[in-house]
Structure formats: C-alpha cells, structure tokens
N, C-alpha and C positions, 0 to 999 in steps of 0.2 A: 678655700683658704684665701683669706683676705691680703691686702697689705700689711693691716694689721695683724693680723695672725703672725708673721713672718719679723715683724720688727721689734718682737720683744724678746725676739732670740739672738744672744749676742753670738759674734765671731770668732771663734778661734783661732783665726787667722793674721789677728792685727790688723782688718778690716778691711782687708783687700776686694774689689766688689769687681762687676764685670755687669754691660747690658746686656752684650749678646753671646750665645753661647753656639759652639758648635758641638754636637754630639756624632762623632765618628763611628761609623758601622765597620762591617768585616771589609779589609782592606785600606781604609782611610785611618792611620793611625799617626800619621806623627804632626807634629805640629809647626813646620817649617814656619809659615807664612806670618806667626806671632812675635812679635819683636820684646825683646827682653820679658821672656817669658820666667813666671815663678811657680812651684808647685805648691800648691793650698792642701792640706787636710780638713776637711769638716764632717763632722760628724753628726746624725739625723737620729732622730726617734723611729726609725726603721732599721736604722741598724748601715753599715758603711756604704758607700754608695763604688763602684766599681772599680775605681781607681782613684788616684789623687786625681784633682783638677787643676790645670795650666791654666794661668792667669797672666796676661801679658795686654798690649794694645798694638792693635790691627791700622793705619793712616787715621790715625787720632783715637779711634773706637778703642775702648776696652772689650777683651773679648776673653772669652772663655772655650777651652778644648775638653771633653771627657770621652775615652773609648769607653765606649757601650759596654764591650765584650772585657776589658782592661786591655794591661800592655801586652802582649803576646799570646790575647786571645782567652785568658783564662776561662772564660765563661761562657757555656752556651745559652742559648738562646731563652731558655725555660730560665735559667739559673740565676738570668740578670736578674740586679734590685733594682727594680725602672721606679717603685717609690721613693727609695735613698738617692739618687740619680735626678730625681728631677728636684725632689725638695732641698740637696747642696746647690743646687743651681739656684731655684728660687732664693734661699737663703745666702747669696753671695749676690743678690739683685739683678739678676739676669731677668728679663721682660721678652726676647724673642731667642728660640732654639731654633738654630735649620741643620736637621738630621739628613742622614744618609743612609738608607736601605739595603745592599746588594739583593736583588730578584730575580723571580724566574717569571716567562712571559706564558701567558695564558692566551694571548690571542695573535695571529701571523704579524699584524701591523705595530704589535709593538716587540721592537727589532733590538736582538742584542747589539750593545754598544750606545741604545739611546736612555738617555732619562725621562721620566714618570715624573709629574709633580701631583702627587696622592692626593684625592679631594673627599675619596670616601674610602672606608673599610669595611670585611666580612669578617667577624672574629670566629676564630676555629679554636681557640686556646682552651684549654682545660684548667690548670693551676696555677692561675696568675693572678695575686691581688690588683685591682682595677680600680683603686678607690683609697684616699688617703683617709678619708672618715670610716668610722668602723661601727657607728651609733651609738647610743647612748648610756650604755655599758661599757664602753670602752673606758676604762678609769686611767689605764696605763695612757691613754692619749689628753685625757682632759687639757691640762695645761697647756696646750699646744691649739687646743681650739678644736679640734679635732672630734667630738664626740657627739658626734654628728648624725643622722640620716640624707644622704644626698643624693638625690635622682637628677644626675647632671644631662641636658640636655646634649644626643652627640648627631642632630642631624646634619650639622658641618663640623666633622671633629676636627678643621685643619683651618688655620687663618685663613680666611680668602684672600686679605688683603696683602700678607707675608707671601700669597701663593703666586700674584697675580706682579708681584715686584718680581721675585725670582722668574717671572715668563718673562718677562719684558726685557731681562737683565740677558737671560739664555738664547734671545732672540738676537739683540746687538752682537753677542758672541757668534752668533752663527754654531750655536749646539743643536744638538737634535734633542729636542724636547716635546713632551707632550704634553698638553696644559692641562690636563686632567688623567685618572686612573682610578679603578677601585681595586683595592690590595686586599687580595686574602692572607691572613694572619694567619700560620699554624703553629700550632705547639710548637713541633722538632725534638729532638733534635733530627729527627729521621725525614725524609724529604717522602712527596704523594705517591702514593700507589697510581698505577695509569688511570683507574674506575676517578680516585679524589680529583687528580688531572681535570678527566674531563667532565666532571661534576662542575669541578668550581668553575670551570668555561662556562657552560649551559645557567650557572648562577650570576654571570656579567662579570666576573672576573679579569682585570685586566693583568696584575703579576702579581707576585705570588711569592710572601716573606716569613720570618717568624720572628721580626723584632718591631713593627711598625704599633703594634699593640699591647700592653697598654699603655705606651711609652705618650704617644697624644692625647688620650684621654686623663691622663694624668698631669699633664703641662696646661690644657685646660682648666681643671679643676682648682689648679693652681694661677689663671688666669694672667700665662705665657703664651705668646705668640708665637705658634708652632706650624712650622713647614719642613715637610719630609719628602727628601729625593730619592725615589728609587732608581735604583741603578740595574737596567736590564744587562744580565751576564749570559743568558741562554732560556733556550725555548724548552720550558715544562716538559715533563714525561708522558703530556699527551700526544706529541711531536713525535712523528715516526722516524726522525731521526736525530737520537738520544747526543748531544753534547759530551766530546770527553771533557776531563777534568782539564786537562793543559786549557784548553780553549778558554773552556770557563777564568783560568783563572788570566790571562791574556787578556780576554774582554775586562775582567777585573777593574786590569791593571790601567788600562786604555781609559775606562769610567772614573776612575779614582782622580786623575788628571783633568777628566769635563770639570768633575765637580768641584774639584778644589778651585778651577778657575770660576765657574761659577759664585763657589760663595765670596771669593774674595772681592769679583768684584758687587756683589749684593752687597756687603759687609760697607763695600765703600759709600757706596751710593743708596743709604738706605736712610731714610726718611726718620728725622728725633723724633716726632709725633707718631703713634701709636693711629691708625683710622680705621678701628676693628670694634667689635664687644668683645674683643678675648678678657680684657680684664675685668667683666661684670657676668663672665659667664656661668656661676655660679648663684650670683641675686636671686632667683626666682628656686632655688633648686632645694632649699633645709623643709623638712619636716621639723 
C-alpha cells in the first residue's frame, strides 16, 4: 500500500492527521500525556478499527493514541482488527507506530519489570488475516489498490532505526532495557501449556505475547515505521515458580509508567527525517 494508495481516500474527519502514533496494549490506556486531545472516527474497507482514535499534539508533534484491545478492554487478542487498526492510522498519515506488548519471559535474563525492544518474531497464530492484499480476485478491494498478491519481505519485521532511537532514549533514562528479543506470537486467548513453555525456549524465544502479530507485519506493508515494546510482566509457565496474578498485574502497572516515560520522551526527540526502507518496503514484493 503506496502513499498513493492511501491519498485518494478522503477523511471523515475534517482532516485531522497525525505523524506518529501510539498504539496501547493491555494496561497502557489512557491518554494523559496528549494535549488538547480529540476523538476521530474512521472508517476502513476492513471494516471498524478498535476504537475511535485520539488525536491531539505531543511538544509540537501531532500524535495519535489507539487501544489495541478498545476502551475497557473489549477485545481479545484473536478478536483485534490489527487490518482496520493500522490502515485508520495510515489513513490519518501517521509514518511511525511505537506499540506496547505486555509479555511473558521465556528466558531467566529477561526479568519481569524490564522491557524488550522486539527485533524478530515466531508466529503461532492460526486465524489472523496477515495481509491487506487479498489477490487478484479480490473485487471487493479493487478501488483501494488492493488486489494484489504480495510476498512482503519480513526478515526485519521492526524498524531498526525506530528501534535503535528508542534504545538510545531508554538508555538516557536509565530503563531497563534490552535492545533486542524474539517474541513468540500466540493465538490466545488461553496462555502455553508447560510442554509450549518450553518448546518455544528451545526455539530462541525470548517473551512471549499474543498481540505482536500481525500488528507489524501489517504496519510494514503499509510502509510505517514500527517499534514494539514488550513489557516483561512474569516468567512463562516453564518457570517452576508460577506468578500470581496480583504480581502480574503490579509488574504491569510498574511497566506501564517505563513506557509511557519512554515514549514520551522518543516522541520528543525524534528525528522529521524517516532513515529506514520502511516506506519502500513493499517495492520488490507484487506479483
């Protein structure tokens, strides 16, 4: 999906746009830090995208808010439209998304309370559309540009260079951060048995979500600059000693407060020039 693709679709909104977006996972929901914030409906040829999206500006940035899940959670994790969800964003002009994950940790060293800057994924997902092109029968998409075959390239599904801002930003902060992770993606809404546990270990798994995909392979396709935090909450069910919930959500809450500090000051300090291929990353990819 080109720029073009995207610009001959007018706004519902009275033309309210936004560059950078933030997409809030389970726990990150409200949108404090946006100053004269307004609520957008848009509406996508996938049909509604999770919630309305807040539109406000961040120390000059235009910025964009969408819960993943909506407001109170309505959605598990299968349920999200991650297609509707990311092409309101595209179509509102957003260019960089930095998401939020809550995770579970698949190896000792990556320690609840710290964050994951995700550089690779394992997908486990079963029915999830992963692709805004549908091919060439797709008649229902035609207009839209859409009728496509596309074998999108994902052997770096995550900006590097959106990745490598947020380390640098995390580091000044004095966060606990790790500058890389591979995230296993599963369906859900049901969390691993102890055997999937410690499979997905012995596969390099570093934590362990069920929203990370195909939320970036699709912000890609769409040729957005995408960085995803995971937020380690507790150690997997291979861990011989099981996390209660209170804790779990305690770590949450602890994580929820990194990252907010984190994006905001990313949001500040973040570079008008784009120094990536995200947005030609689909060039090489139509049949």
């Amino acid at each position: 999906m080109t720029q073009a693709d995207i610009a001959r679709h007018a706004l519902g909104d009275g033309g309210m746009s936004a560059e950078i977006a933030i997409i809030g996972g389970s726990g990150l929901y409200d949108t404090e830090m946006i100053e004269n914030p307004k609520e957008v409906n848009v509406t996508t040829p996938f049909g509604n995208p999770s919630d309305s999206i807040i539109i406000g500006t961040y120390k000059g940035r235009k910025v964009a808010f969408l819960s993943r899940h909506g407001r109170g959670h309505k959605f598990t994790p299968a349920a999200v439209n991650y297609r509707a969800n990311i092409w309101a964003l595209k179509q509102l002009g957003v260019k960089t998304i930095l998401a939020s994950n809550a995770s579970g940790s698949l190896q000792e060293n990556y320690r609840p309370g710290e964050l994951v800057l995700i550089d690779q994924f394992i997908d486990r997902t079963k029915n999830r559309p992963s692709s805004f092109y549908e091919g060439k029968s797709a008649e229902h998409l035609k207009e839209h540009g859409l009728d496509k075959v596309c074998h999108l390239s994902a052997a770096d599904p995550f900006c590097p260079s959106l990745r490598e801002h947020l380390f640098r930003v995390a580091q000044k902060l004095n966060l606990p951060v790790h500058e890389k992770g591979t995230y296993v993606c599963i369906e859900g809404p049901r969390f691993s048995t102890r055997a999937e546990s410690r499979m997905f270990r012995q596969w390099g798994g570093d934590v362990i979500g069920m929203t990370a995909f195909p939320e970036c392979v699709l912000a890609r396709e769409a040729g957005m600059c995408y960085a995803s935090v995971a937020l380690v909450t507790d150690y997997d069910v291979w861990a011989d000693k099981p996390v209660e919930n209170t804790d779990v959500l305690a770590t949450m809450k602890e994580n929820v407060h990194k990252v907010k500090l984190l994006f905001a000051s990313a949001i500040e300090s973040m570079p008008d020039e784009r120094q990536c291929g995200c947005p030609e990353a689909t060039k090489n990819a139509f049949m």
